[in-house]
N, C-alpha and C positions, 0 to 999 in steps of 0.2 A: 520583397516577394508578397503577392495574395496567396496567404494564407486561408483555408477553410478547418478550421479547427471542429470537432465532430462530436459531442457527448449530448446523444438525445436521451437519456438516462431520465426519468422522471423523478429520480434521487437524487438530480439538479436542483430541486424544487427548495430553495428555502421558507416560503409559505407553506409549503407541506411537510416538510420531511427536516427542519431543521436539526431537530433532536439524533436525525440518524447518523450514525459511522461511515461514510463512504468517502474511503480518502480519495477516489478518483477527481470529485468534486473541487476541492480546495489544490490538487495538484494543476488541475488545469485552469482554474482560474490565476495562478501565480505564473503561469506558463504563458499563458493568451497575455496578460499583464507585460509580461518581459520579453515578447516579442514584438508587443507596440513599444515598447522603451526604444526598443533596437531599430524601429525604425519603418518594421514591417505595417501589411495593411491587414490587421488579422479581422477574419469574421467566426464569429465563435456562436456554433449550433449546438442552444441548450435552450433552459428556460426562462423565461423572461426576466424574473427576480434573480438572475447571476448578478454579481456585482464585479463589475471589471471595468477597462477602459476600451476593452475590443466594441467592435458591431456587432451588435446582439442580434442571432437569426432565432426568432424564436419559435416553438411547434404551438401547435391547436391547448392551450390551457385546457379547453371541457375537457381531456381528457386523463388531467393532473385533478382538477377542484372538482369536477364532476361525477358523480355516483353513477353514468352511464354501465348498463348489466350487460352480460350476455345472454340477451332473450331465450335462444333453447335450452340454456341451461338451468330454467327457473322451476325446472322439478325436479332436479337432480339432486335434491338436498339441499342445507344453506351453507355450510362449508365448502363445497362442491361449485357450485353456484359465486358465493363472496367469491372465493379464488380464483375461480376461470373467467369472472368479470375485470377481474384486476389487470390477472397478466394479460386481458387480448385491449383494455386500455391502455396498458405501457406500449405494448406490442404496437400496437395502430399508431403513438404518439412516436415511438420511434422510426415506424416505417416513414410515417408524415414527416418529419425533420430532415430525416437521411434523404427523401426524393427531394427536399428544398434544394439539399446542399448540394447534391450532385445537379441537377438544374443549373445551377450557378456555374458550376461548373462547365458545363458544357454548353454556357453560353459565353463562356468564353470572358467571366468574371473572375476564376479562380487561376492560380497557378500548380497549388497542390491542394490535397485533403491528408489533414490527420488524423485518423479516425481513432481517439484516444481512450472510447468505451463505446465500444459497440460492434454487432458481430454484423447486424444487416447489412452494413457497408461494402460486402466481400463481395454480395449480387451485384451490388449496384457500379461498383470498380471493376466486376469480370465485364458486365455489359458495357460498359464505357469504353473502357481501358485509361478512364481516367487516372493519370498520377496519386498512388494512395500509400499510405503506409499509416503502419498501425503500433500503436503501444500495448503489449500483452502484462495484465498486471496480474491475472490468479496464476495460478500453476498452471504447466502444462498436463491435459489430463492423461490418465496411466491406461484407463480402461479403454480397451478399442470400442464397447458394446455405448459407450458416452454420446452426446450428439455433442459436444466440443470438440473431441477427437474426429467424428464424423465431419466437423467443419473445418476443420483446422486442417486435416487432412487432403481434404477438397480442393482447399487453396491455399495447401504447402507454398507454392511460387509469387504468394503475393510478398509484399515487402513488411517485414515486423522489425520492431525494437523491443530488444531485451532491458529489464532494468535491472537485472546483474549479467554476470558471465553466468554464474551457476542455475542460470533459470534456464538456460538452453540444454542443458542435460533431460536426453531422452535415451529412451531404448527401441523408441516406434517411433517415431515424430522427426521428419528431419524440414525445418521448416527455413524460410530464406532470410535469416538474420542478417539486416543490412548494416546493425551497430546495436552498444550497449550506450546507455544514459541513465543515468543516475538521477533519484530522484535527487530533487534540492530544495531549501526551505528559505525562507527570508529571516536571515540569521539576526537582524536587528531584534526581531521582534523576541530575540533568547536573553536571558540579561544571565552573564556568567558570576557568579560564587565562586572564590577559589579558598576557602576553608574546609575545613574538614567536616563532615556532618556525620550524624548520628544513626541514622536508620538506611535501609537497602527501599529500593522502589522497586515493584514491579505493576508492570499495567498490561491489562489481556483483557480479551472476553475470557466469559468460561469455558472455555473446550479443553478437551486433553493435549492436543497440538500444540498450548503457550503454555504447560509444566506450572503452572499453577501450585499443585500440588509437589512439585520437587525443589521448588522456590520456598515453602514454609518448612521441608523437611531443614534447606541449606542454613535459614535464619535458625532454628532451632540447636542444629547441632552444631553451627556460630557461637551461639550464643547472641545475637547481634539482631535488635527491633527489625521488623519489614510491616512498609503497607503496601496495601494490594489496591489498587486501582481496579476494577472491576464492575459488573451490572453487580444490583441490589442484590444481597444474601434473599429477601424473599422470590427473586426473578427463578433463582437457580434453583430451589428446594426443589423442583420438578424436573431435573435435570443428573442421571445417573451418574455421573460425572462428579460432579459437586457432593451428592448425595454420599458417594462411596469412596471417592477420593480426598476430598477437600473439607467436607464438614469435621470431620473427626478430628484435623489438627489445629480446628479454628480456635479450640479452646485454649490460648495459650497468651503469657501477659506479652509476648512477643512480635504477637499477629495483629493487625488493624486491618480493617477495610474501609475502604468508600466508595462511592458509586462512579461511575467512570468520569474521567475528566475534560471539564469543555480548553479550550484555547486558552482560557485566562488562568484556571485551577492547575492545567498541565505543568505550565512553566515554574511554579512557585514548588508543586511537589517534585520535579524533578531536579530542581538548583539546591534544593535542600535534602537534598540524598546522598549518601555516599558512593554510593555505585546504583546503578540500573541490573538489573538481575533477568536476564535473558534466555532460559533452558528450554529452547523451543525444540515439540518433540516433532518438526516435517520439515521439510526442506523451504524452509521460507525464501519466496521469491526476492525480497526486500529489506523490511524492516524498518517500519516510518520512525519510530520509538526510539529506534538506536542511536540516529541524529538529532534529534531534539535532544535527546538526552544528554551526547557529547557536545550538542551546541549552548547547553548551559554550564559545561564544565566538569559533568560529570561522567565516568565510566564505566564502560560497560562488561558484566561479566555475562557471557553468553557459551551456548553449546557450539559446535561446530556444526553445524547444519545450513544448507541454504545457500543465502549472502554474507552472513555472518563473518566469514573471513577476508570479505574483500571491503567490509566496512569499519570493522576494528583491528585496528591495528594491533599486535597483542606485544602486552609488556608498555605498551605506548599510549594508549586509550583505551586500556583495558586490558579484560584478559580470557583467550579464545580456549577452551575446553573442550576435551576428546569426552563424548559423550560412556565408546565404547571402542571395541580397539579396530575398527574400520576408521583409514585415514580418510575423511570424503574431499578432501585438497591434495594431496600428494606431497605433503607436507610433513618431514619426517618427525619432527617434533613441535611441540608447545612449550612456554617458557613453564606453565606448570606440568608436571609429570603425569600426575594423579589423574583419574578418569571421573566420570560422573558426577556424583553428589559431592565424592570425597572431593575431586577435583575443584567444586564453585567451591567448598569452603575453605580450603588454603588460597581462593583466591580472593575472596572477598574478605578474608583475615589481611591481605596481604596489599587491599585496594588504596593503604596509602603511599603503596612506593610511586600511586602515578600521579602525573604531574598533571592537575586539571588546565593549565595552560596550553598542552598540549592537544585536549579533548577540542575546546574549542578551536584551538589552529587549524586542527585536522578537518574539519567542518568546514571554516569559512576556504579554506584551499582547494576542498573535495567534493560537498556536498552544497554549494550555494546555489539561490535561483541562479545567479548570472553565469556559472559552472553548466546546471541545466537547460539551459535556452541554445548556449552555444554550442550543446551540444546535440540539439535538435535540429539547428542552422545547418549544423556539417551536415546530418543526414538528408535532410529536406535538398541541399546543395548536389550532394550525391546523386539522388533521384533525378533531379533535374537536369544533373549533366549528360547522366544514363540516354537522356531521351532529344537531346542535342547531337549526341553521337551519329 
């Protein structure tokens, strides 16, 4: 197949933006990667410094390296002004890429488009009717008054992939889910520990969403070291959150922190963890963490919310927790009883009955790149058949 793979994201930018968090980046270059394995002729629309083996389509750089403003807005203030310059340069740099791709397209270069981060795409596949499907990675939004919900809405009928089951859960949104895929990682790159270790891991930003603070109440009333993975304690001082929740139990000889972790620091702090400690307080689409972490052998204890249950197996690579007494699986019981806080600590007392052989089995069987590609083939196959009909 010609593939068009689609992230004009200026968050692609490794000359810019290395330092930043955006797993969409490192997903789709593993992705684009393992569909040239397979055989495909992928072209991948990003920015020029991606590093892959696809055909690199790439946008206008001056508007990644370059300080170009938005002229009327030069007296609108300098926060005002810095802002609105920024986002109508990403804004232009993705419009500029998305009209490449689809060009290509309808010259009759491409056979699909994946349009794997990005929303402009939707215009430019209603006017076409070019072949398109798309990877939704935030949540779906809840508020109608949103301009997500406003799009998403718009073009309920185009084609999306879900990356759990549980991200299709709406109450307003009924949108055209043609499959679920999974993300997957390149499991070599985990090196598995199967001993027992001494401390819990958790790694988040700071928001109240990743339970931060119910993660040091668990280690505490464990008994049992945790470090925390996280931005710098001086990032957060300015952040109510941190301020009101989280500083107060810093003081404790059982707590550590460090700053978040790159590729190379991840893998060592997580192979040397007992367990990964997961009390996510929103319905998490995902969960990149959770596989890295079982891909080094170790498990996970998390809340039930999200994906959470269709990633951990519970009793087996870990152990899945009722946060509160709403089942959000339909799921009559958990192998521990207990709810909440009390809940992660009998289970993180209890994380050496599992068997870290199993953490990593569960991974390379469920969550590998080559699990992931294939199962973007099926869909991409789907589409195409659709339109052979």
């Amino acid at each position: 197949m010609r593939i068009g793979l689609l992230t004009p994201s200026v968050y692609m930018s490794l000359k810019k933006y290395q330092d930043m968090i955006f797993a969409p980046r490192d997903l789709a270059r593993i992705l684009v990667d393992g569909l040239v394995k397979r055989g495909h002729d992928v072209y991948f629309f990003t920015t020029s410094d991606t590093k892959t083996n696809a055909n690199i389509i790439a946008g206008d750089e001056d508007m990644i390296l370059e300080d170009y403003i938005e002229e009327k807005m030069e007296s609108a203030g300098s926060e005002r002004f810095k802002w609105a310059s920024f986002y109508s340069r990403k804004k232009n740099y993705e419009m500029d890429l998305t009209e490449r791709c689809y060009k290509m397209a309808v010259n009759g270069k491409l056979d699909i488009i994946h349009s794997y981060h990005d929303t402009l795409a939707h215009y430019f596949n209603d006017l076409t009717g070019f072949p398109t499907i798309y990877t939704l990675h935030d949540p779906l939004p809840v508020k109608k008054t949103s301009i997500n919900f406003w799009l998403l809405n718009k073009y309920f009928h185009h084609n999306y992939v879900s990356i759990s089951n549980s991200f299709r859960r709406s109450e307003n949104l009924r949108l055209n889910f043609i499959d679920t895929v999974y993300h997957g990682i390149d499991i070599a790159k985990y090196k598995s520990v199967l001993t027992k270790k001494s401390y819990m891991a958790f790694i988040g930003r700071m928001v109240p969403e990743k339970g931060i603070d119910l993660a040091i109440e668990t280690a505490k009333l464990a008994n049992i070291p945790i470090k925390i993975a996280t931005s710098s304690m001086s990032e957060n001082k300015n952040i109510p959150y941190y301020r009101d929740f989280v500083e107060p139990l810093l003081e404790n000889s059982l707590v550590s922190t460090t700053g978040f972790m790159g590729e190379d620091g991840k893998d060592e702090f997580l192979t040397n963890a007992s367990c990964l400690l997961f009390p996510i307080q929103w319905e998490e689409p995902f969960g990149m963490v959770m596989i890295e972490a079982m891909a080094c052998g170790t498990p996970v204890v998390a809340y039930n919310r999200g994906s959470v249950s269709e990633i951990v197996r519970d009793g087996v690579t870990g152990f899945v927790i009722d946060q509160d007494g709403e089942d959000r699986q339909g799921k009559e019981s958990w192998i521990i009883k207990k709810k909440g806080v009390e809940g992660l600590v009998e289970a993180v007392k209890r994380i050496g009955q599992i068997d870290r052989k199993n953490c990593r089995r569960h991974i390379e069987e469920n969550f590998s790149v080559e699990k992931m590609v294939q199962g973007y083939e099926r869909v991409y196959q789907k589409i195409l058949a659709k339109i052979l009909i």
